[in-house]
N, C-alpha and C positions, 0 to 999 in steps of 0.2 A: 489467267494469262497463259500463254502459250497454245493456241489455238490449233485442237489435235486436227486439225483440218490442214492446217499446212504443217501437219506434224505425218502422214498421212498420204498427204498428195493431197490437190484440188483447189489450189490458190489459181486464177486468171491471172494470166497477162497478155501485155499487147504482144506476141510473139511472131508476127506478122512483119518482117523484114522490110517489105516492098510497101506497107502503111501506112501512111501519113498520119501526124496527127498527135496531141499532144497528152500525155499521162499525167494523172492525179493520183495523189498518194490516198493509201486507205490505210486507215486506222484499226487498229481492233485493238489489243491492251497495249499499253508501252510499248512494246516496243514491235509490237506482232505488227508490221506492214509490209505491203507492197505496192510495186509500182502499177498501177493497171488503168484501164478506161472507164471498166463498172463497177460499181459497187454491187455486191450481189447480197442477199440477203440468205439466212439460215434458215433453215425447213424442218417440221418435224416428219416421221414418217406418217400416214394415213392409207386408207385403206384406197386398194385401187386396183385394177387389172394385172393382170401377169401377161408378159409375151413371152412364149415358147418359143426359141427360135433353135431352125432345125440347120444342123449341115449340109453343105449342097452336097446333091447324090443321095442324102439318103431321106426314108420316111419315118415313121412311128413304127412301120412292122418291120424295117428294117434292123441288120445289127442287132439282133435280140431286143429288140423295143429299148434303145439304149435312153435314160430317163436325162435331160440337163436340169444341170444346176437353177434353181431359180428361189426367188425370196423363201416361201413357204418351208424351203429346205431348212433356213436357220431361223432361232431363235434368238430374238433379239434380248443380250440380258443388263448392260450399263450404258448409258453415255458416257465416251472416252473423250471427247473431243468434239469441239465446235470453232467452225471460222466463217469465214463471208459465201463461201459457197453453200455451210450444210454442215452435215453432221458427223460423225465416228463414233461407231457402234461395238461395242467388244460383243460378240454372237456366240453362237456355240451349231455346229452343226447338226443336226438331228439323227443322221443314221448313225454318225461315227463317234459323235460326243465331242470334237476334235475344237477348240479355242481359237478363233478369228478374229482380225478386226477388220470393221466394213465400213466403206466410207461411200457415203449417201450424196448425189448431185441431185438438182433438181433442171431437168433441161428445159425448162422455161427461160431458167436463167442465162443457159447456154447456145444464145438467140446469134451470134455473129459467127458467120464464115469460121475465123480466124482460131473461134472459140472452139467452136466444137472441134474443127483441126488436129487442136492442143488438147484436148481429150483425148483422142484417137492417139496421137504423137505419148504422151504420159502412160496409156496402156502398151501402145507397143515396147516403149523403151520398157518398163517392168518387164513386157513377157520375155525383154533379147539379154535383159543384164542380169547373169548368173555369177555375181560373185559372196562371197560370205558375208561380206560388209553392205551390202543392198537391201534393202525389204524386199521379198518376191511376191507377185501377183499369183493366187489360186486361184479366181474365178472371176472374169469381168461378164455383167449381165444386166439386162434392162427393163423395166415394166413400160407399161405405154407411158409414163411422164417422169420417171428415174431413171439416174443411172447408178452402180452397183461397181467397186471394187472389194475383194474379198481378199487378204492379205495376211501377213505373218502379224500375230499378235507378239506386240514386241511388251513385255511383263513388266520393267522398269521401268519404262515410260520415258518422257521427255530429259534429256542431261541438262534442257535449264531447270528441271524442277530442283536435280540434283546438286549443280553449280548455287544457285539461289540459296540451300539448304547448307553448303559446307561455306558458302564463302566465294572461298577459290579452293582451287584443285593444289595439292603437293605439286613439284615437280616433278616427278615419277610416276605419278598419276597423271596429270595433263599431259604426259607424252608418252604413255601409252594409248589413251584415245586418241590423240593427235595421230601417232602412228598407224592405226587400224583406217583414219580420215585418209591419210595420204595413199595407202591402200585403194582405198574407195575410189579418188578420184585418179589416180593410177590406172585403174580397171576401165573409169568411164571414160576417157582419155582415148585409151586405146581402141576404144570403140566410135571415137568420133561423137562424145558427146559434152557437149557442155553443161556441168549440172546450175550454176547460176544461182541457188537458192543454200551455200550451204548456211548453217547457223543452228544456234542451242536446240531449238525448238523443232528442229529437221534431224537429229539425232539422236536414236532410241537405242535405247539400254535393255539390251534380252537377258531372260533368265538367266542365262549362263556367264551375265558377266560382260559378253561383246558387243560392242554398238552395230548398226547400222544404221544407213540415212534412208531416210525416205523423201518422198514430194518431189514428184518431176515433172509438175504444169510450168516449172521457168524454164525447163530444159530444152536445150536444142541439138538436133541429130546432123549429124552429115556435116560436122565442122572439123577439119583436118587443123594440125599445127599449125600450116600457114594461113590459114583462113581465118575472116573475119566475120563480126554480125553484128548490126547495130542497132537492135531494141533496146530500147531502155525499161529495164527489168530487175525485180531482186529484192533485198527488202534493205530498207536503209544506212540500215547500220555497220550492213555487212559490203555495202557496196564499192567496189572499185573506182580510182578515181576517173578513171576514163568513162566510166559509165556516167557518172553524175556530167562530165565534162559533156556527152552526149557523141561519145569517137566512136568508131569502131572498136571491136575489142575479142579478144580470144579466149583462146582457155588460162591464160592466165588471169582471167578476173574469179577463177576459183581458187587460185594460190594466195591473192589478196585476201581473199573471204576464210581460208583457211588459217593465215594469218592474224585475222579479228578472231575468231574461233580462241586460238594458241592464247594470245593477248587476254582476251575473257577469264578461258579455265586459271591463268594465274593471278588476276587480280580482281574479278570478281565483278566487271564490265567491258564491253569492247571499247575499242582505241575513239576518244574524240567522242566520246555517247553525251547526249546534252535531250532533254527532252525539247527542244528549242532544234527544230530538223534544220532549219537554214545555218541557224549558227553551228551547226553537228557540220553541214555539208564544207562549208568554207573554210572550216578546221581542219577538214581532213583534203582540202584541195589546196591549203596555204601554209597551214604549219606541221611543226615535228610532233612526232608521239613521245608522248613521256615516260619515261624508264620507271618503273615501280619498284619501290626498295626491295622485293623480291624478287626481282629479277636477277637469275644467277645469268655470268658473262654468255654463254653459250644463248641459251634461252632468250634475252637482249638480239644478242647478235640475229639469232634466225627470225626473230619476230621483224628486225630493218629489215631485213634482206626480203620479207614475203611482205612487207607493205611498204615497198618504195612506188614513190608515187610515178616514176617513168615505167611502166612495164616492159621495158627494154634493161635497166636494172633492176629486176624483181626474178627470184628465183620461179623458173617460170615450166619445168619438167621436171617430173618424180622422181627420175633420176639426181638431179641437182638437188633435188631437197630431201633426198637419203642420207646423200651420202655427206650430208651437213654434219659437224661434230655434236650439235644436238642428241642426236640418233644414234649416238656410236656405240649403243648397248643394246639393240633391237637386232635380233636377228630376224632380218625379214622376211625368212624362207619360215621360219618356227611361227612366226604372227601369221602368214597367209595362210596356214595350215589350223590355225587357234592351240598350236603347240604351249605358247605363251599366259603362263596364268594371271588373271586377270585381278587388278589391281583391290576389290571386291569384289565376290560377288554376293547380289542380297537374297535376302531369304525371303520365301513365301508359304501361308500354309497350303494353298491347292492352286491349282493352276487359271481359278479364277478372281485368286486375289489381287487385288486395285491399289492397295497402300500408297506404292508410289505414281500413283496418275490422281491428278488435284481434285480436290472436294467440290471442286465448281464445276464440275464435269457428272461424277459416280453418283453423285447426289441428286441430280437431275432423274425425276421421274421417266421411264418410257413406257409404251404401250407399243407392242410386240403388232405389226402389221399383218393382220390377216393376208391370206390368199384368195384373192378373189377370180376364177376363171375367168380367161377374157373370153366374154361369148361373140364378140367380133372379129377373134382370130385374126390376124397379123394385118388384114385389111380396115382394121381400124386402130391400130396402134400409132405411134411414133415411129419412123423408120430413118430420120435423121441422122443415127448414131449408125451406120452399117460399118461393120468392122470393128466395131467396139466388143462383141459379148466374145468371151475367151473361157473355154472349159478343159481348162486343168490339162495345157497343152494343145490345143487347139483353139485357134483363133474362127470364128465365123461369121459369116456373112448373113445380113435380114433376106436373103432374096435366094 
């Protein structure tokens, strides 16, 4: 359960605004869906070409013959993760020894306009959002029929593994993750992004104890306060009602989704969850949410106020949902900073310990993808993906 794939980044969706057309839910465990058009299927890796792709201006003798990143550089050493796109590879880099996780696309799969688009959109947004609580992007890169994310290996793994395992969260605990959440989307906010996809399975627990979220194939860029967008997109549990309704909708359907989040870590399921999605949806577009005997009054109170079902009363900017009495013990200048010690943090013997990322994953056999030369050179590649491969600060072009 919990598919390191949309754990990751690399979930499709219809993200195409101006598209007609109507969405089918995809399944993958309980509760791991999303909204999308395709169903895509999981790929192991095999052996296949490399493309070298050079930066414009310069050549191979150029820059001191400067080498890029490409597959052969890493060793592939667990499966992390798998979902409808592909895989998640925890790697290890070969000159530096240095711990990755890399997530595998197969571009056969990624055959629509719309599609590939929302690759390009998922990589840039990683390479523009620098804040503590984000996963960041080290190296995007492509052979002639993959694609390649290389990323922060986040060592705790997924917080549903974590949530599943205690239950539910204290109160002091579910709101210091909560807080580090509001941060996050604080940060993408300000950047004009909508992340769209938050949820357990999208928020990774690093060694030091902090979360971050990853996965931004539902995200969407260039959306201001005022502005709206109306894909229907996200995964179902966490979804806002204006979404299921089919409205337009803003950045507040991630205050919503934060709210299912908040609701989760204290009882141990999101608001209205039914494995029965129709009867899940009309619950949550009809009736009240039910107060759980541990719910302290505060706690109660901010979970109404971030799932009311009009997002016109729905706490709907960071500011407003700071400065909630919730929160009255966070100082948010100390949490931005990781000032703030962290409610646990877990232990590991070396830094490629797996403990906490699930046995349905680490158990799975890999077989480490040679490097094969492409002897066709870029003239027989894949070139689909231009503006995709990113090396570690620079973004480049196939051409």
């Amino acid at each position: 359960m919990g598919a390191c794939l949309s754990l990751f980044g690399g979930k499709s969706a219809n993200d195409d605004d101006d598209q007609s057309g109507s969405s089918k839910l995809l399944a993958d465990d309980q509760k791991q869906e999303d909204l999308d058009n395709d169903e895509m299927s999981s790929t192991k890796p095999n052996s296949e070409e490399t493309v070298r792709i050079q930066i414009k201006g310069y050549n191979e003798d150029e820059q001191n013959n400067q080498q890029k990143v490409v597959l052969s550089d890493f060793e592939i050493l667990k499966v992390i993760g798998e979902g409808s796109f592909g895989k998640v590879f925890m790697v290890q880099k070969k000159d530096d020894g240095k711990i990755y996780a890399m997530k595998q696309l197969k571009k056969s799969n990624l055959t629509k306009q719309h599609q590939k688009l929302k690759t390009i959109e998922e990589k840039n947004i990683m390479v523009n959002m620098k804040s503590p609580f984000i996963v960041q992007l080290k190296y995007a890169f492509q052979t002639t029929t993959k694609l390649y994310f290389v990323m922060d290996f986040m060592q705790g793994g997924e917080m549903f593994y974590h949530i599943r395992k205690a239950k539910y969260f204290k109160e002091d605990v579910a709101r210091f993750y909560v807080s580090e959440l509001v941060l996050a989307l604080e940060y993408l906010h300000s950047k004009d992004t909508i992340y769209r996809d938050l949820k357990p399975e999208n928020i990774l627990l690093g060694s030091d104890g902090h979360i971050k979220i990853c996965d931004f194939g539902l995200s969407k860029q260039g959306v201001k306060d005022s502005d709206k967008t109306k894909t229907i997109c996200g995964t179902p549990e966490y979804l806002a009602p204006e979404i299921l309704l089919g409205q337009p909708h803003g950045k507040e359907v991630d205050w919503y989704s934060l709210g299912c989040v908040l609701y989760e870590f204290l009882s141990g399921a999101p608001p209205f969850y039914s494995r029965d999605k129709q009867q899940m949806y009309q619950q949550r577009i009809n009736s009240e949410i039910q107060r759980k005997p541990q719910f302290q009054n505060d706690a109660w109170d901010l979970i109404q106020l971030l799932l009311a079902k009009n997002p016109k009363d729905r706490l709907n900017t960071a500011a407003q949902v700071k400065s909630h009495p919730f929160f009255q013990s966070i100082d948010w200048e100390k949490l931005l900073n990781k000032d703030v010690r962290p409610p646990f943090v877990l232990k590991f013997n070396n830094d490629q310990d797996t403990r906490y990322i699930s046995n349905e994953f680490v158990k799975q056999a890999v077989q480490n993808t040679p490097y094969t030369p492409n002897v066709g050179g870029l003239a027989g590649a894949n070139q689909d993906f231009d503006g995709f491969t990113y090396q570690g600060g620079v973004s480049i072009n196939n051409n």
